[in-house]
LOVO-502707 format. One record per residue: x, y, z of N, C-alpha, C, O, CB in turn; residue in one letter. Coordinates in steps of 0.2 Angstrom, whole numbers, plus 5000, padded with zeros to 4 digits. Atoms other than C-alpha are relative to their C-alpha. Glycine has a CB too. Layout:
+------+------+------+------+------+------+------+------+------+------+------+------+------+------+------+---+
|  npx |  npy |  npz | capx | capy | capz |  cpx |  cpy |  cpz |  opx |  opy |  opz | cbpx | cbpy | cbpz | r |
+------+------+------+------+------+------+------+------+------+------+------+------+------+------+------+---+
|    X |    Y |    Z |    X |    Y |    Z |    X |    Y |    Z |    X |    Y |    Z |    X |    Y |    Z | A |
...
+------+------+------+------+------+------+------+------+------+------+------+------+------+------+------+---+
//
This chain:
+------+------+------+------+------+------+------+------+------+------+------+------+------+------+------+---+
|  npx |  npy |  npz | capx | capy | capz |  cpx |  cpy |  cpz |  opx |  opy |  opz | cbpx | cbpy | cbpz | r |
+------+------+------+------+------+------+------+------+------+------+------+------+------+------+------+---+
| 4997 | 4996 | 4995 | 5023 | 4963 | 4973 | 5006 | 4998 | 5003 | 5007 | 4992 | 5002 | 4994 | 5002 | 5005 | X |
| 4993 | 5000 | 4996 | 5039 | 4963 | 4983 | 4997 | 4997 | 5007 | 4992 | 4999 | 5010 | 5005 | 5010 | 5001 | X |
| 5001 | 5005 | 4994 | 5039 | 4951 | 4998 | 5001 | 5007 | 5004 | 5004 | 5012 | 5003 | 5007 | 4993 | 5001 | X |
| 5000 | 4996 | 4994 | 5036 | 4961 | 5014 | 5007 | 4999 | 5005 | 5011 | 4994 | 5005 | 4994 | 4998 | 5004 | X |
| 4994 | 5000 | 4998 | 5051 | 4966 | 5025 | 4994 | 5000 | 5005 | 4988 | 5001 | 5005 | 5007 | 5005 | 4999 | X |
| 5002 | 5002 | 4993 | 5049 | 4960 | 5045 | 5004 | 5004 | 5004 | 5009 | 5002 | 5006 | 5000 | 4993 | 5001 | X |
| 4995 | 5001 | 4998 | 5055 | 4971 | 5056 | 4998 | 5003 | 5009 | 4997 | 5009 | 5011 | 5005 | 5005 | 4996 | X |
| 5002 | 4997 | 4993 | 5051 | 4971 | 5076 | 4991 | 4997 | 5001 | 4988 | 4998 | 5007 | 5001 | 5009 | 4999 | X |
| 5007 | 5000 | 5000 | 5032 | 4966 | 5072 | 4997 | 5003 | 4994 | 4991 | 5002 | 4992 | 4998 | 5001 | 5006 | X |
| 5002 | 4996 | 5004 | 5030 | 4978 | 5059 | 4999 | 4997 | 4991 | 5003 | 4992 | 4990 | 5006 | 5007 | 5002 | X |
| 4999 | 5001 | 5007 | 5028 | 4975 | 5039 | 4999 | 5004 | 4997 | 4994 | 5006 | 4997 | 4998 | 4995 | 4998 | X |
| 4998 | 4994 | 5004 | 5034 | 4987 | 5027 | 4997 | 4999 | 4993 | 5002 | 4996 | 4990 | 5007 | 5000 | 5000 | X |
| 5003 | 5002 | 5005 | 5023 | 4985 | 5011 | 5005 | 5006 | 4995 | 5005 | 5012 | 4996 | 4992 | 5001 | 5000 | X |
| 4998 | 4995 | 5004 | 5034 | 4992 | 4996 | 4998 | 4998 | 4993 | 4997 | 4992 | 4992 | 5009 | 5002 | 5002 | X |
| 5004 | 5002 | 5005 | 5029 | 4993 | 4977 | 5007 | 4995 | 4996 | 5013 | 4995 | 4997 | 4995 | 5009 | 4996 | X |
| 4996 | 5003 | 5001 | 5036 | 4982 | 4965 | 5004 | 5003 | 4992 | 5007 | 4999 | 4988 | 4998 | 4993 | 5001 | X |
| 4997 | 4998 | 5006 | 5041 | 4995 | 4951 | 4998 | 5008 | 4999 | 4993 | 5011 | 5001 | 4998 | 4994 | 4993 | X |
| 5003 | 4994 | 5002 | 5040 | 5012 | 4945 | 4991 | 5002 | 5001 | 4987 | 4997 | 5001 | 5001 | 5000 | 4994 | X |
| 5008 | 4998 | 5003 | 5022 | 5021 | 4944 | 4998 | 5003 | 5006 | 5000 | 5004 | 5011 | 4995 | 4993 | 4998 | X |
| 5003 | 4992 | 4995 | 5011 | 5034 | 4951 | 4994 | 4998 | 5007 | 4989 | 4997 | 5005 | 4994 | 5006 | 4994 | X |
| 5002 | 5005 | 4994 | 5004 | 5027 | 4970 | 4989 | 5004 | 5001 | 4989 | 5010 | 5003 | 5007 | 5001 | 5009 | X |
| 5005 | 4997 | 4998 | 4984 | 5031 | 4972 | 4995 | 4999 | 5006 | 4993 | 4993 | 5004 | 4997 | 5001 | 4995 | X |
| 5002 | 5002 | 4995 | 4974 | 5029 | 4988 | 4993 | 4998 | 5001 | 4991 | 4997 | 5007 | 5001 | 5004 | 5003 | X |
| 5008 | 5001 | 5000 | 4956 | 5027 | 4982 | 4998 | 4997 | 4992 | 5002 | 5000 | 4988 | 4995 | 5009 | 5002 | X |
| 5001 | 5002 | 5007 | 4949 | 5017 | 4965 | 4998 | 5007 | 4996 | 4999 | 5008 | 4990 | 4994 | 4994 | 5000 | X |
| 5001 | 4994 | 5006 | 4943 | 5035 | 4959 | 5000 | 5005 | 5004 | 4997 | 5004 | 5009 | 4995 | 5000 | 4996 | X |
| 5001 | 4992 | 4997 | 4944 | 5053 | 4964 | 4995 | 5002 | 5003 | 4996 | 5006 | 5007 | 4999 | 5005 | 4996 | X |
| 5007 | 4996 | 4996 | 4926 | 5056 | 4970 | 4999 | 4993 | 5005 | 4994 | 4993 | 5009 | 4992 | 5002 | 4995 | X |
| 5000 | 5005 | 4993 | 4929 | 5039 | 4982 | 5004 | 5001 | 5005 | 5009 | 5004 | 5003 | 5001 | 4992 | 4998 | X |
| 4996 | 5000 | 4998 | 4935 | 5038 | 4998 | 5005 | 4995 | 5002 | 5003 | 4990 | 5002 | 4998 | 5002 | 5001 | X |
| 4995 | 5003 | 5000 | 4953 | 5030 | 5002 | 4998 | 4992 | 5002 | 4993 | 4990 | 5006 | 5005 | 5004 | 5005 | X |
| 4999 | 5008 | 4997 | 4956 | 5010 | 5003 | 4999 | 5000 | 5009 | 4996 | 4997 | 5013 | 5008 | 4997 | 4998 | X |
| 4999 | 5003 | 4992 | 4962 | 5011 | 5019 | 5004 | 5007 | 5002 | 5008 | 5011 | 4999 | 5007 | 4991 | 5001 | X |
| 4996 | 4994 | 4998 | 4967 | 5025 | 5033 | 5004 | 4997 | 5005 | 5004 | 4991 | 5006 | 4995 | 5006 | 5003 | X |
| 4996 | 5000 | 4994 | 4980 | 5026 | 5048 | 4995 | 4996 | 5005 | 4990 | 4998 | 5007 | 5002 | 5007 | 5002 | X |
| 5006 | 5002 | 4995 | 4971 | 5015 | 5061 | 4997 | 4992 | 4998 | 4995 | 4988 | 5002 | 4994 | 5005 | 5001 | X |
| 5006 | 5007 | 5004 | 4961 | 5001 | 5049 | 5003 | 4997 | 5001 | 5009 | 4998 | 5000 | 4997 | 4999 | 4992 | X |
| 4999 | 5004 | 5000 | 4962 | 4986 | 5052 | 5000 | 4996 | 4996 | 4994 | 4996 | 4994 | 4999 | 4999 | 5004 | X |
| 5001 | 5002 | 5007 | 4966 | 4975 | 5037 | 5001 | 4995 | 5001 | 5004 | 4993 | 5007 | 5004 | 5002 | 4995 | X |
| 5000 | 5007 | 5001 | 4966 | 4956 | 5032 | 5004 | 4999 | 4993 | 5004 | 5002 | 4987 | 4993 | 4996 | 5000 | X |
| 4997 | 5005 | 5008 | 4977 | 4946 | 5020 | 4999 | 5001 | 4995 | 4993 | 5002 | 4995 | 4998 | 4994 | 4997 | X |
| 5003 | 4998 | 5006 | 4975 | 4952 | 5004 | 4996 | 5005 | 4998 | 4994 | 5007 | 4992 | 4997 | 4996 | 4998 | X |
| 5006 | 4994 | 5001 | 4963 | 4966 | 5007 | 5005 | 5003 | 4995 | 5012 | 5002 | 4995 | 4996 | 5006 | 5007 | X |
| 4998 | 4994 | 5003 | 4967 | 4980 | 4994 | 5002 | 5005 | 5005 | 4998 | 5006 | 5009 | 4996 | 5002 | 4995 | X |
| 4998 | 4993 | 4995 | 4977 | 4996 | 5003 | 5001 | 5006 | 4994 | 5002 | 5011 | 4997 | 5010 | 4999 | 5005 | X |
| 4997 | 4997 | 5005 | 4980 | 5005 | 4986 | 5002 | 4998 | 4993 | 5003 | 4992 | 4992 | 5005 | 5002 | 5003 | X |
| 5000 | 5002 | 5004 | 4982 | 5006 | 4969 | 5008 | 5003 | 4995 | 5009 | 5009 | 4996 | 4993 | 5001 | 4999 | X |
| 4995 | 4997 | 5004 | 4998 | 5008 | 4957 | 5000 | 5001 | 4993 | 4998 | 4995 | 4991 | 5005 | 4997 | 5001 | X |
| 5003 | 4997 | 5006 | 4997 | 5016 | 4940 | 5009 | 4998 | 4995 | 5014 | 5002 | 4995 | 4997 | 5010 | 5002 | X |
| 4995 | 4999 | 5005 | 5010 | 5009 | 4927 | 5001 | 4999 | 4993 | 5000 | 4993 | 4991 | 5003 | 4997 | 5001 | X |
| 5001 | 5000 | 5007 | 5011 | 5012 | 4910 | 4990 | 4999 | 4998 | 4986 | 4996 | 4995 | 5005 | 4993 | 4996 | X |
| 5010 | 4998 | 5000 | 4991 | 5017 | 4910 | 4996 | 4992 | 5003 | 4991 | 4991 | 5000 | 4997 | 5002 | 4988 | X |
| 5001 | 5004 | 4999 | 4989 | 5000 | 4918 | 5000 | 4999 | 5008 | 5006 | 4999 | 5011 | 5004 | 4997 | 4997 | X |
| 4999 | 4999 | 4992 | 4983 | 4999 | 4937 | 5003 | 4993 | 5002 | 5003 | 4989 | 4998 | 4992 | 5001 | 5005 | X |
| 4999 | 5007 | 4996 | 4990 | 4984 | 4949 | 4997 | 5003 | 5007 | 4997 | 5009 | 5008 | 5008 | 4997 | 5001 | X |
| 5002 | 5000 | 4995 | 4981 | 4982 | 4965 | 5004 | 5000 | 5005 | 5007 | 4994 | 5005 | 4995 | 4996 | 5000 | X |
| 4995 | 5005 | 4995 | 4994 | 4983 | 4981 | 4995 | 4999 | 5006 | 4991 | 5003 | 5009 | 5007 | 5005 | 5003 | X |
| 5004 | 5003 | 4997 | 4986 | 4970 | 4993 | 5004 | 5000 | 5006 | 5010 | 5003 | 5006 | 4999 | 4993 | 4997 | X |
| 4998 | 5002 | 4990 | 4990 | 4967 | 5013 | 5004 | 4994 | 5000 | 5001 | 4990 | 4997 | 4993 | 4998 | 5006 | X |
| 4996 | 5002 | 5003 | 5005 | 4956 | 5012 | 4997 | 4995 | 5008 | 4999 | 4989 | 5010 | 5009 | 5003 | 4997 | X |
| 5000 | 5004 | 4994 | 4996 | 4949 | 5031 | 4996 | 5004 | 5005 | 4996 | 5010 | 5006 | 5008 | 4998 | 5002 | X |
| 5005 | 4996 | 4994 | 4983 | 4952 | 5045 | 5005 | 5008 | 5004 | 5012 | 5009 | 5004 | 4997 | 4992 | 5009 | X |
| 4997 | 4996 | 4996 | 4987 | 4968 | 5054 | 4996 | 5007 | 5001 | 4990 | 5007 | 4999 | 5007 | 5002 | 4997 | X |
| 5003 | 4992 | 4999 | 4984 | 4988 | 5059 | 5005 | 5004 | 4996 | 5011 | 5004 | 4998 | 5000 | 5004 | 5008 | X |
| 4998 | 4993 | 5006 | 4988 | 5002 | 5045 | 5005 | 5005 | 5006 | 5002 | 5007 | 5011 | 4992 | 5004 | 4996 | X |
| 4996 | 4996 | 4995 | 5001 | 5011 | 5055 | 5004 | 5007 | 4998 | 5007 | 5011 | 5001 | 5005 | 4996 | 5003 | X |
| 4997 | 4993 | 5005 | 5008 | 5024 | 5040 | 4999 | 4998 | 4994 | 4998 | 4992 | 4993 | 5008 | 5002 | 5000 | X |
| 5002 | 5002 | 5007 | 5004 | 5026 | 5024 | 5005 | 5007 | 4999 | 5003 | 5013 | 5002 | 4990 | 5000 | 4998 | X |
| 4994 | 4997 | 5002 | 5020 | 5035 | 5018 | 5001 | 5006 | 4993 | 5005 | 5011 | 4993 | 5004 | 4994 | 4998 | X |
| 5001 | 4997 | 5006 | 5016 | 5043 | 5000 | 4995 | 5002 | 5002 | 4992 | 5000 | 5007 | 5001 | 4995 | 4992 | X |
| 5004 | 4996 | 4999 | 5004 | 5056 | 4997 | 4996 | 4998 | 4995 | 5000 | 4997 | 4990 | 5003 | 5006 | 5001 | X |
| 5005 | 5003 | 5006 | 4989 | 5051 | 4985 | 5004 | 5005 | 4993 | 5007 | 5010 | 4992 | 4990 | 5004 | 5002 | X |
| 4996 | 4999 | 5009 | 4996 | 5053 | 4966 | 5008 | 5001 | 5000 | 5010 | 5003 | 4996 | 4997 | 5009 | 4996 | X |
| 4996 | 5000 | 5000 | 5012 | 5052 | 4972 | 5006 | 4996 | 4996 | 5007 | 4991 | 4999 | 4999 | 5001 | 5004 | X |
| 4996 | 5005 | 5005 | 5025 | 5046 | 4957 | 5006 | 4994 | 5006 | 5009 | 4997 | 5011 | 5006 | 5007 | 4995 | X |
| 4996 | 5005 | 4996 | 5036 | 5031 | 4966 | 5004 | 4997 | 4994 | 5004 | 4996 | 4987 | 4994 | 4993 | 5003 | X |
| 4996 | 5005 | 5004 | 5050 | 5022 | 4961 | 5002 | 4994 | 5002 | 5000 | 4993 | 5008 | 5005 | 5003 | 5000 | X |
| 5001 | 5009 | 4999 | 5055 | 5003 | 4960 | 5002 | 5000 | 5010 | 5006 | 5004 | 5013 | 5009 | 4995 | 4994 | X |
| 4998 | 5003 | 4993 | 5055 | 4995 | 4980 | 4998 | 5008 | 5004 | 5002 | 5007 | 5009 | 5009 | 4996 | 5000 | X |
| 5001 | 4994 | 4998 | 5049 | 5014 | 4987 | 4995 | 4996 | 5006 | 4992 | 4990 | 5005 | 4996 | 5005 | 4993 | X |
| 5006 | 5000 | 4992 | 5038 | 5011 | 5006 | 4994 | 5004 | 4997 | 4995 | 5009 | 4994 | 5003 | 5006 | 5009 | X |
| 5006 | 4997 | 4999 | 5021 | 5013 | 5006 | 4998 | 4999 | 5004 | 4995 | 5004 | 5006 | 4996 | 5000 | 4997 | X |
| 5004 | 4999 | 4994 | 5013 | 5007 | 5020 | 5004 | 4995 | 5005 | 5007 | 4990 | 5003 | 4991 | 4996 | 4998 | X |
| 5000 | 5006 | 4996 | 5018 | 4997 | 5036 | 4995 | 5002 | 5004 | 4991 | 5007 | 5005 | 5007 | 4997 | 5003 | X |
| 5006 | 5006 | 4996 | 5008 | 4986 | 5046 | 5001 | 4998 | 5005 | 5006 | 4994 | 5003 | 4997 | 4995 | 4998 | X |
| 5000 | 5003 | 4994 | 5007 | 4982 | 5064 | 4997 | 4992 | 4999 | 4991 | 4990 | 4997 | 4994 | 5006 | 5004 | X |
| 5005 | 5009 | 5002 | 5005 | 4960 | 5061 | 4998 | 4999 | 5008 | 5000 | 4999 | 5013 | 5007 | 4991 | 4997 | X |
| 5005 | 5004 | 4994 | 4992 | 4955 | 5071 | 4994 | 4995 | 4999 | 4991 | 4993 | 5004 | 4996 | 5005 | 5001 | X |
+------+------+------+------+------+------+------+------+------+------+------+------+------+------+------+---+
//
């Protein structure tokens, strides 16, 4: 994944290439993570779909979910915003 940008306290999680962004491991589960959750290190926030090949996008650092930017199945392009995070 693409190093996190810093800006003000905030960290901006962006993907690190094409592919279709999804918010839960499967359709009838619900989302990783909502507006509000508090996450750790590494937790999983989402999943990215490239060339029929998922990659997991991880929490680049403790914090609070503060936008989640893309809309579930939504196609993304290289370095595209998905989530920042309140670092805490």
């Amino acid at each position: 994944m693409n190093e996190p940008e810093e800006n003000a306290g905030r960290i901006e999680v962006r993907v690190p290439m094409s592919g279709v962004f999804y918010r839960s491991p499967a359709p009838d589960q619900p989302p990783y993570v909502e507006v509000g959750d508090v996450v750790k290190k590494k937790q999983v926030l989402g999943l990215l779909e490239t060339m029929k090949v998922f990659q997991k996008i991880k929490s680049p650092s403790n914090g609070t979910i503060v936008e989640i930017v893309p809309n579930n199945e939504t196609a993304l392009k290289d370095n595209d915003l998905v989530f920042v995070l309140e670092k805490g």
